[in-house]
C-alpha positions in Angstrom: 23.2 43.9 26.0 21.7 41.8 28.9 21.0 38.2 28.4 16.9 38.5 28.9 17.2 41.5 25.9 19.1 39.6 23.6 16.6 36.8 24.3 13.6 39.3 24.1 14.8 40.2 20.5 15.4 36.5 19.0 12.1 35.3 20.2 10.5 38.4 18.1 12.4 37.7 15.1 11.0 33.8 15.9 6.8 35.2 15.8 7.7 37.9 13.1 8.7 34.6 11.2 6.0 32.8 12.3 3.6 35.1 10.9 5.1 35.5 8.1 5.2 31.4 7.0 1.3 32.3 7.5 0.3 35.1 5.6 1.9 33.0 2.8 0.6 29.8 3.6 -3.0 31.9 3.4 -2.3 33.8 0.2 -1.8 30.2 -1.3 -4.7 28.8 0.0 -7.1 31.9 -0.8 -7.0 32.4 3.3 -9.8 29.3 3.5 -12.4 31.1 1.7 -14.1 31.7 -1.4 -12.6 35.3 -2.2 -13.8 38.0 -4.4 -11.6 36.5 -7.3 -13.6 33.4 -8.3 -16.8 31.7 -9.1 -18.2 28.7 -7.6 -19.3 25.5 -10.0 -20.8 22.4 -9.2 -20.1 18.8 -10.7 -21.5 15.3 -9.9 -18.6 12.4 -10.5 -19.7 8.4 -9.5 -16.8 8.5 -7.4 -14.9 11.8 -6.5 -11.6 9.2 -5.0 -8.7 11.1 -4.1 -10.4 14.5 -4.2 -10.8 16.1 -0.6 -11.4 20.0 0.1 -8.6 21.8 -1.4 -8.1 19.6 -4.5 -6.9 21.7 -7.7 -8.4 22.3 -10.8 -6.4 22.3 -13.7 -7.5 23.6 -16.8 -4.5 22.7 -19.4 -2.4 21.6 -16.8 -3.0 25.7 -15.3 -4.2 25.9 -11.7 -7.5 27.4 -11.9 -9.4 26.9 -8.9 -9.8 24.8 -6.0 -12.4 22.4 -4.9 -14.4 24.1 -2.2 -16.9 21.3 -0.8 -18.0 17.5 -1.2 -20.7 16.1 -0.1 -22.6 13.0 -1.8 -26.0 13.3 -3.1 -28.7 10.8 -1.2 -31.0 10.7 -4.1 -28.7 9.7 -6.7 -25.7 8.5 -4.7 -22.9 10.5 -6.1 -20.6 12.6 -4.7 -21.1 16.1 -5.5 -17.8 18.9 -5.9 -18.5 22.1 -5.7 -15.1 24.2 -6.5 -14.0 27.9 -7.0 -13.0 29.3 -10.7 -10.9 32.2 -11.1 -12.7 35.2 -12.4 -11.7 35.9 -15.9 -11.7 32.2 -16.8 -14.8 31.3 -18.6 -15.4 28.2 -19.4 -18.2 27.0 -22.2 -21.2 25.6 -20.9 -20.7 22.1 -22.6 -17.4 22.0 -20.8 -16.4 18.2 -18.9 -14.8 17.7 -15.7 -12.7 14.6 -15.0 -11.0 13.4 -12.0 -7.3 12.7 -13.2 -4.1 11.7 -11.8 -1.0 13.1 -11.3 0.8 10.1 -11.6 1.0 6.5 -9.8 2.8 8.7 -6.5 1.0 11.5 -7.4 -2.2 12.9 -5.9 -5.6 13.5 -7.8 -6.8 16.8 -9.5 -10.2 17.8 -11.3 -9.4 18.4 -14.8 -12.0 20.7 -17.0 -11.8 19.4 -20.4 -13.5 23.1 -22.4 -16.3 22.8 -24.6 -17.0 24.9 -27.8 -20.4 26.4 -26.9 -20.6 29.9 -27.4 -22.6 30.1 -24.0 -20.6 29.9 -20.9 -21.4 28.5 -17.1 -22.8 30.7 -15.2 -21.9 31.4 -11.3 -23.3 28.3 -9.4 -23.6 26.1 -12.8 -23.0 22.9 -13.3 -20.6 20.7 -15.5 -23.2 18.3 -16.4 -20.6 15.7 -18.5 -18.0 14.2 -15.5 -15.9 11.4 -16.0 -15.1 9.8 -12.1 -12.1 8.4 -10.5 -10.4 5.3 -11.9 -9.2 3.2 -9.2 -5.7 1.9 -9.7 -5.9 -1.0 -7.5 -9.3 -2.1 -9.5 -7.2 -1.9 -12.6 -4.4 -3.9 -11.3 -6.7 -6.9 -10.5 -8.8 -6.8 -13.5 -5.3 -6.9 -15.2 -3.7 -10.0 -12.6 -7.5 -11.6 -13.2 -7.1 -11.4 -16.8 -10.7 -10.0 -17.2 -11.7 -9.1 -20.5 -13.5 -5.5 -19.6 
């Protein structure tokens, strides 16, 4: 074999690699989009810190979904989530979403807390009962301060 052939051959194995690292990378991410396997909800927090496009939700510590937009509300001020369920998971109307950590290192996640209804959300519903983002660094000088709240 020549030199420019053996060349020819590693550099396909290279972009047949390539593309491979990014049809997984997609199949991880649901390729971007909203997909034919999910539902969209809504859910107003005070402050939605630490949650960005692409955010989990956990449900029981489960990956369930993924937070699909943010945008903040200019009549009420609060930052509004609107996130992807899995079809097949269906939660109870009176369900409550929380913004919870996964640790001091660790990143932020929207955790659904289920409700006992025996009414679930529909598509494009809302999780009325949201419990925002606590900020550590707030906690850490209420605690140096010594404030009583």
């Amino acid at each position: 074999m020549s030199e420019n052939t053996t060349e020819a051959i590693v550099g396909a194995c290279v972009l047949a690699a390539a593309a491979g690292f990014l049809w997984y990378a997609s199949g991880l991410t649901d390729g971007g989009g909203s997909g034919g396997g999910s539902y969209p909800l809504v859910a107003s927090f005070r402050s939605a810190e630490g949650i960005s496009v692409g955010t989990d939700v956990r449900l029981a510590g489960v990956k369930i979904g993924s937070v699909r937009g943010l945008d903040l509300n200019a009549e009420t001020f609060r930052a509004e989530a609107t996130f992807s369920i899995s079809d097949g998971i269906n939660l109870p109307e009176d369900s409550s979403a929380a913004i919870s950590s996964e640790g001091l290192l660790g990143g932020n996640f929207i955790e659904i807390i289920p409700g006992g209804s025996p009414f679930n959300l529909e598509a494009g519903g809302e999780i009325e009962d949201t419990q925002g983002a606590v900020s550590l660094i707030g906690l850490l000088s209420k605690f140096v301060s010594g404030a009583d709240e």
